[in-house]
N, C-alpha and C positions, 0 to 999 in steps of 0.2 A: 255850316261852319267852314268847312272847304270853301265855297266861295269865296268868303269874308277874307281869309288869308290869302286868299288868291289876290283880293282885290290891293290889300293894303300894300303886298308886296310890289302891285304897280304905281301907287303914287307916292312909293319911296325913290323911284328911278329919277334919276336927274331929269330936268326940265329940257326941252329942248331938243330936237332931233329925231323924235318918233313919230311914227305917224297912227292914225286912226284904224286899221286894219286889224291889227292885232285883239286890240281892244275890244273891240265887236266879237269875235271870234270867241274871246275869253270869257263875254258875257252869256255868250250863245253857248258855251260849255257846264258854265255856272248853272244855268236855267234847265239844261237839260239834267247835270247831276243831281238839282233838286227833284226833281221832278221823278225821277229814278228814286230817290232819297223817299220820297212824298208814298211811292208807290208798294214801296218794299216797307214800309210803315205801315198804309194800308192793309197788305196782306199779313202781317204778323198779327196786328189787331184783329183779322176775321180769325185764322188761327188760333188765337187766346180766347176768342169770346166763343166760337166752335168747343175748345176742348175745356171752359167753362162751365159753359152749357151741358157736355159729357159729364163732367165730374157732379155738377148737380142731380143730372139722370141718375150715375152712377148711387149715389147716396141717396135719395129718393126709392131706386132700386133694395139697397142693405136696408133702410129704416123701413121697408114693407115688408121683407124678409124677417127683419128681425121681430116685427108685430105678429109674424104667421109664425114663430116659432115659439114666440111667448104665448101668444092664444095654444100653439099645441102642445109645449110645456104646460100650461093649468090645466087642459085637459088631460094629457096624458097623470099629472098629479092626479088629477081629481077622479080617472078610473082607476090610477093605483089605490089611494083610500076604499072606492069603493072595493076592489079586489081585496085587500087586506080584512074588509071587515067581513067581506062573503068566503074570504078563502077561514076565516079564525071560527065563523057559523059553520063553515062544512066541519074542521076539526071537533067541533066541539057537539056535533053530529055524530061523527063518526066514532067519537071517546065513548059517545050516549049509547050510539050503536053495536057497538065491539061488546064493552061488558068484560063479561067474566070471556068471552073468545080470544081478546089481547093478552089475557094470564095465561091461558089456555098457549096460546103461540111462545110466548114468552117462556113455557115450561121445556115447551116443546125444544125452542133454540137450545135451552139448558141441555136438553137430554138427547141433541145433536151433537153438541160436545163432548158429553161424558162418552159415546158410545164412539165418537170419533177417538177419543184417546184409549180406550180401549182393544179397538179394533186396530191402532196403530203400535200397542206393543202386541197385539195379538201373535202365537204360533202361524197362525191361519194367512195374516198376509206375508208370510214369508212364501206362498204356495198363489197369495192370491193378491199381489202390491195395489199400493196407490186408491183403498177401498175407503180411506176414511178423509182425501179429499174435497168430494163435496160435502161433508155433513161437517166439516169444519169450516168453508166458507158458509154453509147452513146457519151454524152457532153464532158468526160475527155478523149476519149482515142484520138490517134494521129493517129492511122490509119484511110484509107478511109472506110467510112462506107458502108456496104454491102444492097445487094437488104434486105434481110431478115429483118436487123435494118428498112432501109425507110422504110417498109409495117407497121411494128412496129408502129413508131411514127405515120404515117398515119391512125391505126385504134386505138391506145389510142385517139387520137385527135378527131377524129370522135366518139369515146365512151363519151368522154365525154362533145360533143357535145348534145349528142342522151340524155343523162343522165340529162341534165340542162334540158331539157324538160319535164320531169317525173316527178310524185305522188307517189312514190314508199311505202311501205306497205312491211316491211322484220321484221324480231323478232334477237334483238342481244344483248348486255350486256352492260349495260348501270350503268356506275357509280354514288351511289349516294353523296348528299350534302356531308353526314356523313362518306364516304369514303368505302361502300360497296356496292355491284356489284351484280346487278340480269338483269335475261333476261327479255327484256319486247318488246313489237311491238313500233318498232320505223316508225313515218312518216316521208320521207323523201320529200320536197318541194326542186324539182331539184337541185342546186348545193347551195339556200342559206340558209332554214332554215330547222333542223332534230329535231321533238317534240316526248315525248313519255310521257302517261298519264296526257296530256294536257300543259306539261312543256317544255318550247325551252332546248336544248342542246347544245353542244360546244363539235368540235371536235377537240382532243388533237392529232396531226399528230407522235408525237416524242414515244407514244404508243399505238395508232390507236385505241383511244377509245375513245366512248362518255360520257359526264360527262352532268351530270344537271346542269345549273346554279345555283349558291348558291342563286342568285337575281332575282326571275324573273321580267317581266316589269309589265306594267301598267296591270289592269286586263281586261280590254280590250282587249287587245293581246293572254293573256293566255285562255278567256274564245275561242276567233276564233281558237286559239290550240286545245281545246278541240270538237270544232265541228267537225273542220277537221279529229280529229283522228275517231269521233264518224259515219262520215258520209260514205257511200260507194258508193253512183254515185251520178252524177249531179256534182251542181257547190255550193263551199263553200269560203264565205271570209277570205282571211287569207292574212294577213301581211309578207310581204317578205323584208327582209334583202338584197338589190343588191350591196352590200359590202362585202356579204359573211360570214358577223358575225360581222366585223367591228362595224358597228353600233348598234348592240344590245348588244353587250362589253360596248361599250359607253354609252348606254340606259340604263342599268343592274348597273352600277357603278353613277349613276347620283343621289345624296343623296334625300332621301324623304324630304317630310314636315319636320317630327320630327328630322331630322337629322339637318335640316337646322336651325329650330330651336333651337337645342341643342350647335352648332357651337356658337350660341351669347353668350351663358353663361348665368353668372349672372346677364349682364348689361341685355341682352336679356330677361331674364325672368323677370325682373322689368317692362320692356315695356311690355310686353305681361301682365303683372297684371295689371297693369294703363290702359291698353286698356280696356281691359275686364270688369273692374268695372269702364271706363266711358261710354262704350256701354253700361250698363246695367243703371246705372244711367239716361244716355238722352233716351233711352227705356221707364224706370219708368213716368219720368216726360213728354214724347210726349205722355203716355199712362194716365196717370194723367191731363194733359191740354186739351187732346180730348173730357174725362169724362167730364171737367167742362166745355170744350168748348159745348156739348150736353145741358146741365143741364143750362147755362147761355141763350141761345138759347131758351129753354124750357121756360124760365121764362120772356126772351125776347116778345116770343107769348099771356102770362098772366101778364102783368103788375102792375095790379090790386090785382093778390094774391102775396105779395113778400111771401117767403122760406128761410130762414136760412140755406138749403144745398145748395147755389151757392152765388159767390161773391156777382154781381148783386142784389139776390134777401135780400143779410145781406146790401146791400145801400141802397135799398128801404124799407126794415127796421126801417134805421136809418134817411130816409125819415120820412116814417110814425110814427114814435114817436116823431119827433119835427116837426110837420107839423103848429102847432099855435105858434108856435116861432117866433123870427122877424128874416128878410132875414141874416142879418149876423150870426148869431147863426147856423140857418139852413145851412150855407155854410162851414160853421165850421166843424158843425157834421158830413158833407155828406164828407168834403173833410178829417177828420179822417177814416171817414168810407173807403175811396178809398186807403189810404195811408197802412190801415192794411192788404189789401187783396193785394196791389202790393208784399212786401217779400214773401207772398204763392207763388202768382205765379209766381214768378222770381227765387224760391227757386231750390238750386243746379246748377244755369246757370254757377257762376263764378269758382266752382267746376270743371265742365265740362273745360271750358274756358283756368285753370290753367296745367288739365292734357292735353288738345288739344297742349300748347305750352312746359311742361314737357318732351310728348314725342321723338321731334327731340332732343330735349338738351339731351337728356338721351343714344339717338342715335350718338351723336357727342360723346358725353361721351364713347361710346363702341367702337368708331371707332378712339381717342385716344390711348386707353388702349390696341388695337389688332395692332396697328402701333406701340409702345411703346414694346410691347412683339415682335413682326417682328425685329425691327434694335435688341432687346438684343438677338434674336436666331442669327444674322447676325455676331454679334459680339464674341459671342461664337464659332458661325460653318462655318462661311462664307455665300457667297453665291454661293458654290459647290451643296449642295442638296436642292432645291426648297419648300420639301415636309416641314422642319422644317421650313420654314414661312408660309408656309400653313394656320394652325390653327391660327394665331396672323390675315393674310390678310382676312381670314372666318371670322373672329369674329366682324373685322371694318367694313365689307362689308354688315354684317347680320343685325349688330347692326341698323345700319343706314338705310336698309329698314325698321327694325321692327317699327323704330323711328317714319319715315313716313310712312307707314302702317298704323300707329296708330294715326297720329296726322290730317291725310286727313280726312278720317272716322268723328273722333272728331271733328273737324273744322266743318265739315257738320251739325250734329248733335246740335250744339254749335248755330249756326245759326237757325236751324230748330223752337228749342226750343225758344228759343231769338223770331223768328218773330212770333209762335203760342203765348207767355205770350202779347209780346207787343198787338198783336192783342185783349186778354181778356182787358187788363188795358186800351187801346184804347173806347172799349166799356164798361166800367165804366165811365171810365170817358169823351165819350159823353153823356151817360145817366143821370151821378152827373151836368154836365154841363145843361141838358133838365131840370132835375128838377127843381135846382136853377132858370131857367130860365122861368119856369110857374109859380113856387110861386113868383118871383119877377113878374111877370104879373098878377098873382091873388092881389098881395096887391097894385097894380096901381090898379086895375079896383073898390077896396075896399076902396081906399082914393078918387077916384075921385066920386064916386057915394055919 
């Protein structure tokens, strides 16, 4: 193509004046660019059919691969079938084979667990941590378990067997009420109670430590803790826990006196003040009626000297100053004189009498007001949480012992005193009666003479 414009470009030149020289030259350029032209055609052509020929190799190459990958995909299929049907014949061998030794293991995993949960609230690993580890990855896995695991389980079992039997005596870290931690000699009482400085303990399994209770029991309990830790041979009494702690949780949490009392409230503490000062009340006057019952008694034996310090002796008195009076006068005086000594001694009974029947109504009255708080927590919060009627059912429940508590007591008391006054006033007035009854015989035997 070059050429070609080469060429026409020259017989567009005006005619005339050139010569032959050029022309040649320009042919002789034309022939040679072809020829270059011709060359470099040639060469791309070998080039193209070269890396044709590659690209055919090339895929000839992939399509043999891919035939030796599909032959090794069927076979590889075709020994996994086989392997599936021989690995389902072994299973179904081995199901054949096992039998009742699969339940057998299966029992087994079971009672890897239980003894792992056991052994991890136990007393024992507080002295001996981290024992029920393997027998709990024991209990979860799926395979059969090995001779090494059985022996396992076989001697934690028997350890802590050996261990429920022991008085152990070891030094370890012991948490207190206040939330800090020093070592001290812990006794350990085989698997149910661990005391240290005379105080039961509570072991916390979720970070293998013992903690004091914040509560301890009756002091009965804790002084046998303190023998036991004090003691080193022979035999000491001590209180065992065969719950494990169970029961001393529940012992430990079980409200005092004053706790109990406190639950009543207000109503409660009215009953507990009305007791109190009518205990002291029928106190005073059973201690006051004894004095005169002495002194009346005393004067009983000397008839002849009456005394103005006893009932009795202010009747015989009031005998002996209208003794030349005539009988009804004398009956008069004598029966003034019994009439003033009965309010002494019947003083404070109907006191008594009033708080003896105050205290149940005071106790019905507590046990209103604690049912009356119960249904309005009900009503507010449901009866989802227990604990908020709690205090309302404490308070009706309390109330109404204190009630009766207080009014049994009183009642007694009430009586007591009641049948000591009547018994003085009884003997007044036999005596007012004797009297009257020799002077009216004295003044027969004085009219008839």
């Amino acid at each position: 193509m070059r050429g070609v414009a080469i060429l026409l470009a020259v017989l567009l030149l005006p005619a005339g004046g050139a010569s032959a020289g050029p022309l040649d030259e320009l042919l002789k350029e034309v022939k040679q660019a072809r020829q270059q032209e011709a060359k470099l055609d040639r060469r791309r052509e070998a080039e193209f059919r070269a890396a044709r020929e590659r690209q055919a190799q090339l895929l000839a190459e992939a399509k043999a691969r891919l035939a030796a990958e599909q032959a090794r995909s069927e076979e590889l299929r075709r020994r996994f079938d086989e392997n599936e049907k021989r690995l389902a014949e072994a299973e179904e061998t081995l199901q054949r084979r096992q039998g009742d030794l699969g339940e057998l293991f299966g029992v087994v995993r079971q009672v890897a667990g239980d003894v792992a949960g056991v052994l991890d609230g136990s007393l024992v690993s507080a002295q001996y941590p981290g024992r029920g580890k393997a027998l709990l990855e024991m209990s979860r896995q799926k395979a059969l378990p090995t001779i090494p695991e059985l022996e396992n389980l076989w001697m934690q079992m028997l350890h802590e067997m050996a261990e429920s039997g022991k008085v152990v005596r070891y030094t370890d870290a012991v948490v207190e009420a206040d939330g800090t931690e020093k070592r001290q000699e812990v006794v350990r009482v085989g698997v149910f109670d661990a005391v240290a400085g005379g105080r039961f303990l509570r072991y916390l399994p979720e970070t293998d430590q013992l903690l004091v209770l914040p509560r301890q029991p009756a002091r009965r309990y804790t002084e046998m803790a303190k023998a036991l830790q004090a003691a080193r041979q022979g035999l000491v009494p001590m209180a065992v826990d065969p719950s494990r702690g169970a029961i001393l949780n529940v012992l430990v949490q079980m409200p005092t006196l004053k706790e109990r009392v406190e639950q009543g409230r207000t109503v409660g503490y009215v009953i507990i003040g009305l007791a109190a000062f009518g205990l002291l009340l029928a106190l005073y006057r059973l201690a006051a009626l004894g004095l005169v019952s002495l002194r009346v008694k005393a004067q009983l034996r000397q008839p002849e000297e009456p005394r103005g310090s006893n009932p009795l002796g202010r009747v015989l008195l009031a005998w002996t100053e209208n003794r030349d009076t005539d009988l009804e006068t004398l009956e008069r005086k004598i029966d003034e004189a019994v009439v003033k000594e009965v309010p002494r001694l019947q003083r404070g009974l109907s006191i008594i009498k009033i708080l003896a029947v105050m205290a149940p109504l005071l106790g019905l009255l507590g046990t209103v007001t604690g049912m009356i708080q119960t249904f309005q927590s009900i009503t507010l919060f449901g009866t989802g949480d227990p604990k908020l009627m709690a205090g309302g059912i404490s308070q009706a429940l309390v109330t109404t012992v204190l009630g009766l508590a207080a009014a049994i007591p009183l009642t007694f008391l009430h009586a007591l005193v009641a049948s000591r006054s009547r018994a003085l006033v009884q003997i007044l007035e036999e005596q007012s009666a004797g009297i009257i009854a020799r002077q009216a015989e004295r003044l027969h035997e004085g009219e008839t003479r």
